[in-house]
Each structure stands twice: as structure tokens, then as C-alpha cells.
Short mmCIF file of the C-alpha atoms (twelve columns), coordinates in Angstrom:
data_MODEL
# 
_entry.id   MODEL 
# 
loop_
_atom_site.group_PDB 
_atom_site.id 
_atom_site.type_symbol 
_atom_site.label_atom_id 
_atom_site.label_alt_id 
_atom_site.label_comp_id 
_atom_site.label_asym_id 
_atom_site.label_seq_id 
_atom_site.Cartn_x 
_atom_site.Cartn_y 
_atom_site.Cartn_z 
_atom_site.pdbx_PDB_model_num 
ATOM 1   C CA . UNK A 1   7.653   -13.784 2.226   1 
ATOM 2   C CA . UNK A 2   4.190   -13.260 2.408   1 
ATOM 3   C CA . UNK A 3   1.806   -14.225 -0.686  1 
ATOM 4   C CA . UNK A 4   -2.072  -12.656 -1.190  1 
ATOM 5   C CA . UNK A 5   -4.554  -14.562 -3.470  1 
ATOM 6   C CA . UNK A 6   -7.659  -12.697 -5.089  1 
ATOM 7   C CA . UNK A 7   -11.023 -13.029 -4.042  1 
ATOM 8   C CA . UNK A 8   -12.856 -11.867 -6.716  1 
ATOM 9   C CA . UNK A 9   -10.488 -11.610 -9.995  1 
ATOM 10  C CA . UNK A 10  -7.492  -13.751 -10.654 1 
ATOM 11  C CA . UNK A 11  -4.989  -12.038 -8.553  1 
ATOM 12  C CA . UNK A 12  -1.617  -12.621 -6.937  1 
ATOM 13  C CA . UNK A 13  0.752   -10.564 -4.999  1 
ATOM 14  C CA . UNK A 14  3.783   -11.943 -3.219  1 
ATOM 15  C CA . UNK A 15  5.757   -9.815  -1.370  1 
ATOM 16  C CA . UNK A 16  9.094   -9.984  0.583   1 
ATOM 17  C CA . UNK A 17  9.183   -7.582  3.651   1 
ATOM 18  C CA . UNK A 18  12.464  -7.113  5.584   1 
ATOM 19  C CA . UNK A 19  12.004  -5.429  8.511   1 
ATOM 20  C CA . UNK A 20  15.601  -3.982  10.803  1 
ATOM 21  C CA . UNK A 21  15.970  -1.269  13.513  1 
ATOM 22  C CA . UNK A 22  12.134  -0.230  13.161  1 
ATOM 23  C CA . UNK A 23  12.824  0.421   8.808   1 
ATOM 24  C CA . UNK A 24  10.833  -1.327  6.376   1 
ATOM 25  C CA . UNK A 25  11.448  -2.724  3.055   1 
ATOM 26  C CA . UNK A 26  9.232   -4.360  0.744   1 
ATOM 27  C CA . UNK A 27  10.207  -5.714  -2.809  1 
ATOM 28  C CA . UNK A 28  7.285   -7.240  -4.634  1 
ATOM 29  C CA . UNK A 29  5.387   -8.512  -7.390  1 
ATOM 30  C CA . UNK A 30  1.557   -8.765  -8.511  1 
ATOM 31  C CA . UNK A 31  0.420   -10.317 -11.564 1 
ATOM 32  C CA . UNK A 32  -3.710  -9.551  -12.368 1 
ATOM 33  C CA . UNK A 33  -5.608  -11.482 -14.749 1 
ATOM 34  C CA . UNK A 34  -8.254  -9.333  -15.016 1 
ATOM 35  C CA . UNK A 35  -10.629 -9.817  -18.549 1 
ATOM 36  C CA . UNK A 36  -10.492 -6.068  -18.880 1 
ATOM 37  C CA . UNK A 37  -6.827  -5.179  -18.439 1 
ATOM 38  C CA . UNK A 38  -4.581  -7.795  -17.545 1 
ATOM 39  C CA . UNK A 39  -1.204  -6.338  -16.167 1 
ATOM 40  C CA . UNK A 40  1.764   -7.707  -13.944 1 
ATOM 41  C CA . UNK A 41  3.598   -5.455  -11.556 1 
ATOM 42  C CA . UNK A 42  6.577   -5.110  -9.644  1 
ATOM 43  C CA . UNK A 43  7.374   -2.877  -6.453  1 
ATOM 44  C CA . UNK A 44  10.144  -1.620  -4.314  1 
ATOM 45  C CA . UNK A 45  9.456   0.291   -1.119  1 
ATOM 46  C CA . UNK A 46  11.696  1.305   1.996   1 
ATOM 47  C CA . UNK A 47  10.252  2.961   4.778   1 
ATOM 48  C CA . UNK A 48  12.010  5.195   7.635   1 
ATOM 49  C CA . UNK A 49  11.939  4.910   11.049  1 
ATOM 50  C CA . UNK A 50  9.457   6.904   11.832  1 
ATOM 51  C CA . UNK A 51  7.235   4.559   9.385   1 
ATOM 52  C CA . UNK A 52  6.912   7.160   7.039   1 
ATOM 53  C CA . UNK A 53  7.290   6.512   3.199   1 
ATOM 54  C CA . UNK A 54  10.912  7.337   2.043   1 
ATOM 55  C CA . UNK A 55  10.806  6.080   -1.663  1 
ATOM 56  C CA . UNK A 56  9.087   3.574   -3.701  1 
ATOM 57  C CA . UNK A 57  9.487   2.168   -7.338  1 
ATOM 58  C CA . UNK A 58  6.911   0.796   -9.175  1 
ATOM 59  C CA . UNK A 59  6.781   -0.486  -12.680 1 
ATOM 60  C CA . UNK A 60  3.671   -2.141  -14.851 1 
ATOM 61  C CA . UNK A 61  3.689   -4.049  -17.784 1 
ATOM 62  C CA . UNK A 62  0.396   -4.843  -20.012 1 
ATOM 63  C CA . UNK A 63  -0.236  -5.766  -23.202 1 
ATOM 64  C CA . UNK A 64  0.304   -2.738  -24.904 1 
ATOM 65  C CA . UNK A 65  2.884   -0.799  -22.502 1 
ATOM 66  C CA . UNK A 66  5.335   -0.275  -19.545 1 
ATOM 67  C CA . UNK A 67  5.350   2.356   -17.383 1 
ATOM 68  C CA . UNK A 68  7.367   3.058   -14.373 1 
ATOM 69  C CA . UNK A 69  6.898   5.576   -11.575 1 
ATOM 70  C CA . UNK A 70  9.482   6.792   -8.635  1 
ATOM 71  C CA . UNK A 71  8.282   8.992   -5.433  1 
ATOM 72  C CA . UNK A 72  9.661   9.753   -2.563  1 
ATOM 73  C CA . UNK A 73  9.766   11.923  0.428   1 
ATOM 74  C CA . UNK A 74  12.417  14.610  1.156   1 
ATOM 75  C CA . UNK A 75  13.501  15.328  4.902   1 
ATOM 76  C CA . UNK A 76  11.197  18.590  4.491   1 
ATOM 77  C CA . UNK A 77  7.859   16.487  3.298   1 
ATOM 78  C CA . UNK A 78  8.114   17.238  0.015   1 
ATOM 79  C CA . UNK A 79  7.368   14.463  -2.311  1 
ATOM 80  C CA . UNK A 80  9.415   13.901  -5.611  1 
ATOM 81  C CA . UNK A 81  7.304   12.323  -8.457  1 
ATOM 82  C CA . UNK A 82  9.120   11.264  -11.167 1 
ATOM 83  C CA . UNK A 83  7.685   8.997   -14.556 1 
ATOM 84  C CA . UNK A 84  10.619  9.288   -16.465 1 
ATOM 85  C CA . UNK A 85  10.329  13.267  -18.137 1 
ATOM 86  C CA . UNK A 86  11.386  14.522  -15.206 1 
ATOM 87  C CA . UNK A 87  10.928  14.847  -11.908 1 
ATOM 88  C CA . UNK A 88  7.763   17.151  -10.455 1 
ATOM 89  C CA . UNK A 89  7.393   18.432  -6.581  1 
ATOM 90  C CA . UNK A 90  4.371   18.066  -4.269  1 
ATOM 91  C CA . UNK A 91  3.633   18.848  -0.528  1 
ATOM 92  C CA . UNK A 92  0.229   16.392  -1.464  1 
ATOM 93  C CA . UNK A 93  -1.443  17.753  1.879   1 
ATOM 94  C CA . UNK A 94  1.676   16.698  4.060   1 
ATOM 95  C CA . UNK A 95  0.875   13.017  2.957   1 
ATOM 96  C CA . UNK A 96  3.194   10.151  4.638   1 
ATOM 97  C CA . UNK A 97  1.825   7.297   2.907   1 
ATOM 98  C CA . UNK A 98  1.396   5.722   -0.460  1 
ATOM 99  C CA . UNK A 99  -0.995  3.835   -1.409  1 
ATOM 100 C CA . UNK A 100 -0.917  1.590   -4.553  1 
ATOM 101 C CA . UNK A 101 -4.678  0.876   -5.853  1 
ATOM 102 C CA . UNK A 102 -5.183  -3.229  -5.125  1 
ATOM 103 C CA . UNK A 103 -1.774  -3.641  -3.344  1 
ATOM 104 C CA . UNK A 104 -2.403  -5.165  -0.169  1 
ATOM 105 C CA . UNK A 105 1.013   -4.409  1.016   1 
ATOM 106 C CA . UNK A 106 0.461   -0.748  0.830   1 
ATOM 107 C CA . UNK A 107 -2.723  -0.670  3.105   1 
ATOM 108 C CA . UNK A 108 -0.666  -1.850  5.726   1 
ATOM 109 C CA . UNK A 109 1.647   1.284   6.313   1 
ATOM 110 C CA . UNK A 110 -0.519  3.737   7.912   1 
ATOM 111 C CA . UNK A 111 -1.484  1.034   10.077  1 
ATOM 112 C CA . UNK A 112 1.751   0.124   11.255  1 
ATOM 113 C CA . UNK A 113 2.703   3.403   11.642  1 
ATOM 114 C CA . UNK A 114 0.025   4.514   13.713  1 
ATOM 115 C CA . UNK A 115 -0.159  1.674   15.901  1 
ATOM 116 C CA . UNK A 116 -3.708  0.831   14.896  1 
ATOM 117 C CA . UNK A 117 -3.455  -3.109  15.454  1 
ATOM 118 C CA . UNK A 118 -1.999  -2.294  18.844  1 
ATOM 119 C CA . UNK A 119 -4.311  0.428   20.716  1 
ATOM 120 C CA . UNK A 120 -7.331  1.848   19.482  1 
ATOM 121 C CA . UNK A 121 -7.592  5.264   17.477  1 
ATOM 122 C CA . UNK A 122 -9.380  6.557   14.407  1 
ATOM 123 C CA . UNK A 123 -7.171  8.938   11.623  1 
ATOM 124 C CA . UNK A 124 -8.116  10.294  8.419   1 
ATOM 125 C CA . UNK A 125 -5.193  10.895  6.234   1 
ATOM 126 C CA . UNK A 126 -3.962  12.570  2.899   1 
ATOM 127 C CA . UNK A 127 -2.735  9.859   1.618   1 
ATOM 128 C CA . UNK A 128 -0.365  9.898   -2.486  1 
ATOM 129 C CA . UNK A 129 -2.300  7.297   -4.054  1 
ATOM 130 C CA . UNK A 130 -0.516  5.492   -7.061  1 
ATOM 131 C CA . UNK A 131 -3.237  3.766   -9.895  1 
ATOM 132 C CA . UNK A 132 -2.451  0.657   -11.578 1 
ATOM 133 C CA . UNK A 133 -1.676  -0.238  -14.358 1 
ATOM 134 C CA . UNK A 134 -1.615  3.548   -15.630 1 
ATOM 135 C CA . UNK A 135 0.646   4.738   -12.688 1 
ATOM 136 C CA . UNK A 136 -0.773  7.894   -12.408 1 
ATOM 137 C CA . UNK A 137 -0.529  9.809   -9.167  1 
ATOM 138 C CA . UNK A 138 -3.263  12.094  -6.838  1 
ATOM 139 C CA . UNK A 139 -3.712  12.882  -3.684  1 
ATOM 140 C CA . UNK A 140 -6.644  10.538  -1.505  1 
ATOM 141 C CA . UNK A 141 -8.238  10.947  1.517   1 
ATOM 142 C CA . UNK A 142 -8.463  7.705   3.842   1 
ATOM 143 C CA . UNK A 143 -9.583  7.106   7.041   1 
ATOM 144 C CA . UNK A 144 -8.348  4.148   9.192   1 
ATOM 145 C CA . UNK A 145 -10.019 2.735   12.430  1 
ATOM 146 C CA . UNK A 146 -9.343  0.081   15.018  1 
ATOM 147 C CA . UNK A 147 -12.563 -2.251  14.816  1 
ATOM 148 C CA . UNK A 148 -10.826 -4.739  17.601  1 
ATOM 149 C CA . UNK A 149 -7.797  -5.562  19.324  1 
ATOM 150 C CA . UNK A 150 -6.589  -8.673  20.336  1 
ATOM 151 C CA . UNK A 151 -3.531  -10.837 20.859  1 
ATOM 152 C CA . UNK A 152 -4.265  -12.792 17.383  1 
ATOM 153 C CA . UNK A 153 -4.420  -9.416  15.522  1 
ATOM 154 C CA . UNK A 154 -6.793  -6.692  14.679  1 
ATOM 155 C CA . UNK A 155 -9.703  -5.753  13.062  1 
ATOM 156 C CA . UNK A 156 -9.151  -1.928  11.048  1 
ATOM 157 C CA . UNK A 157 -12.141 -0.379  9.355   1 
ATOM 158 C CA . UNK A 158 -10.616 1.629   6.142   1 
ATOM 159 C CA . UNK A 159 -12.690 3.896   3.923   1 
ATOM 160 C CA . UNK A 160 -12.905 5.787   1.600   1 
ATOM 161 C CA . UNK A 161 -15.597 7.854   -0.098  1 
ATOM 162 C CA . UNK A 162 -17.727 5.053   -1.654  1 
ATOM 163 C CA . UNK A 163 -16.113 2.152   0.059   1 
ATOM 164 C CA . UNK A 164 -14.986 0.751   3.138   1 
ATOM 165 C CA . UNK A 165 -13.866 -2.559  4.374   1 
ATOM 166 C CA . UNK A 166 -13.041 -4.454  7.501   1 
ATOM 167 C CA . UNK A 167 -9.422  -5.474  6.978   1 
ATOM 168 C CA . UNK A 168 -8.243  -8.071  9.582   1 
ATOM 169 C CA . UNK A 169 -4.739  -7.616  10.784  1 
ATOM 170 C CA . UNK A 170 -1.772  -10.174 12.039  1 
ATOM 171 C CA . UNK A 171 0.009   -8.886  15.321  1 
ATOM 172 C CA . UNK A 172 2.682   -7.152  13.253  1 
ATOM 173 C CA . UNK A 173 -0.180  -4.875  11.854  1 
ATOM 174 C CA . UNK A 174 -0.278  -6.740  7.881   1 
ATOM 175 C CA . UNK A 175 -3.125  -8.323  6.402   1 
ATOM 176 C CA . UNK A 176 -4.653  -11.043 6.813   1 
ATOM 177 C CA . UNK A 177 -7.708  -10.843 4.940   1 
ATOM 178 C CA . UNK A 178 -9.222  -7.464  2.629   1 
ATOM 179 C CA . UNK A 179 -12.451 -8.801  2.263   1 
ATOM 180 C CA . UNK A 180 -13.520 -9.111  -1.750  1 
ATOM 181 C CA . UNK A 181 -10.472 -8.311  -2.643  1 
ATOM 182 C CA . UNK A 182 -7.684  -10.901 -1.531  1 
ATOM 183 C CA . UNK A 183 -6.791  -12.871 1.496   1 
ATOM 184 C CA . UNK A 184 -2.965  -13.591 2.466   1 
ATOM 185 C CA . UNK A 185 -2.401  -17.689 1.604   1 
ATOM 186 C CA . UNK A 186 -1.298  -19.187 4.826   1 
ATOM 187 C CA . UNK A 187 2.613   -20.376 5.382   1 
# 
């Protein structure tokens, strides 16, 4: 179990990650106490081998609604999109990673996949980008890149157009600390 605290807004995301034969799955929650829209969350996530996305569930709950959104990735890259009136087909620029807007959890994938926290490199990736609360869905362009590596962790530069941040990593690639955003509350 791994728990991340807000920096800036009253945030919490707690997060259970089991992790077997080089798969990943991650069931979670998030609750945001924002003044403007206040919502809680919940998330379900398996990833392949490979580290690629295979599916993910997420649903939101505010004030005035809940909404729930599937997606996953077919065999053939295809991702499958579904917010309950049926179900609508992407390629989304051969994306293999989701990203859920202020979900640590999710800006750990591509690293882990790529190996960032272990050797170098620098990627810029389509990336299927889920927004909370409203759980709409687009296509995102990210780029990743090792700051540092040592035997404590990492240090990965993301960005995006109009923001970037120096995320520090653990060994196993997850985050530590997303600066003004949240920090991971220690064991």
C-alpha cells in the first residue's frame, strides 16, 4: 500500500499495487477536497508484461454526479473506450499508457516500463489521457527524462506543453515526490 498526500489542495490517494511475474495491478482510491470541485475517485488498473496498459476502470463521484469510464488495449493496439453508451475504438497514436490527470500512480507507468529510474534515456510519448472528475478521454503528448540515477532512486523530468516537473523516483521506478502536487507519506 502506498498513500500520496497533496501539496497544494487537500488531496489523498492511496493505492494498493500488486506486482507478480513482471504484471501490474493497481486498485485505488483518491478523495480531492478541492473549493472548486470536490470529487472522490476510485481506480482499477492491470498492466501486461510488457508494461503496457491492458485495462483500467475508473469511476468519480461529486456532488452532482457519477461517472465511470473503461479502456483498454486489444492485442492489435487498439484501445476500447467505453462510458457506459457503448463502447468506441481508437488507435490514439499507438499510445501504451494512460494517464489519469492528478493520479500519481499513473505517472509511474511509462517510467517503469521504459526503465527510466534504471538507465538513462529521454521518450516522448502519445499517451490516452483520462480527466477527472469529468472522465473524458484525448490523446496527450508527454515526454519523460532521466534527470539522475542512483541506488536510492531517480530523478525523471516529465513535461508537457506548459508544464514540467522533476518527479523523484523509489528504486522500483514510483514516486516519491511530484513536486506541488503531492508527495508519497512515508511507511
Amino acid at each position: 500500500m502506498m498513500t500520496w498526500q497533496g501539496v497544494a489542495a487537500p488531496y489523498l490517494e492511496s493505492v494498493r499495487l500488486l506486482v507478480s511475474d513482471g504484471r501490474l495491478r493497481a486498485t485505488g482510491r483518491i478523495v480531492a477536497a478541492t473549493s472548486q470541485d470536490p470529487f472522490h475517485a476510485s481506480f482499477e488498473l492491470t498492466v501486461a508484461r510488457g508494461g503496457e496498459v491492458g485495462k483500467g476502470l475508473l469511476r468519480t463521484t461529486t456532488a452532482d454526479e457519477e461517472r465511470q469510464v473503461s479502456v483498454g488495449r486489444t492485442q492489435d493496439g487498439v484501445w476500447l473506450v467505453d462510458h457506459g453508451h457503448g463502447t468506441e475504438r481508437n488507435e490514439f497514436d499507438g499510445a501504451k499508457d494512460v494517464d489519469v490527470t492528478g493520479a500519481v500512480t499513473f505517472t509511474s507507468l511509462p517510467i517503469r516500463r521504459l526503465g527510466l529510474h534504471r538507465e538513462a534515456g529521454e521518450y516522448e510519448l502519445p499517451v490516452l489521457q483520462v480527466s477527472m472528475p469529468d472522465l473524458s478521454v484525448r490523446l496527450v503528448r508527454q515526454t519523460y527524462r532521466t534527470v539522475s540515477v542512483s541506488s536510492s532512486g531517480a530523478v525523471i523530468n516529465y513535461s508537457v506543453p506548459g508544464f514540467s516537473a522533476d518527479l523523484t523516483v523509489d528504486p522500483d521506478g514510483l514516486v516519491i515526490d511530484y513536486p506541488g502536487i503531492a508527495s508519497r507519506v512515508p511507511r
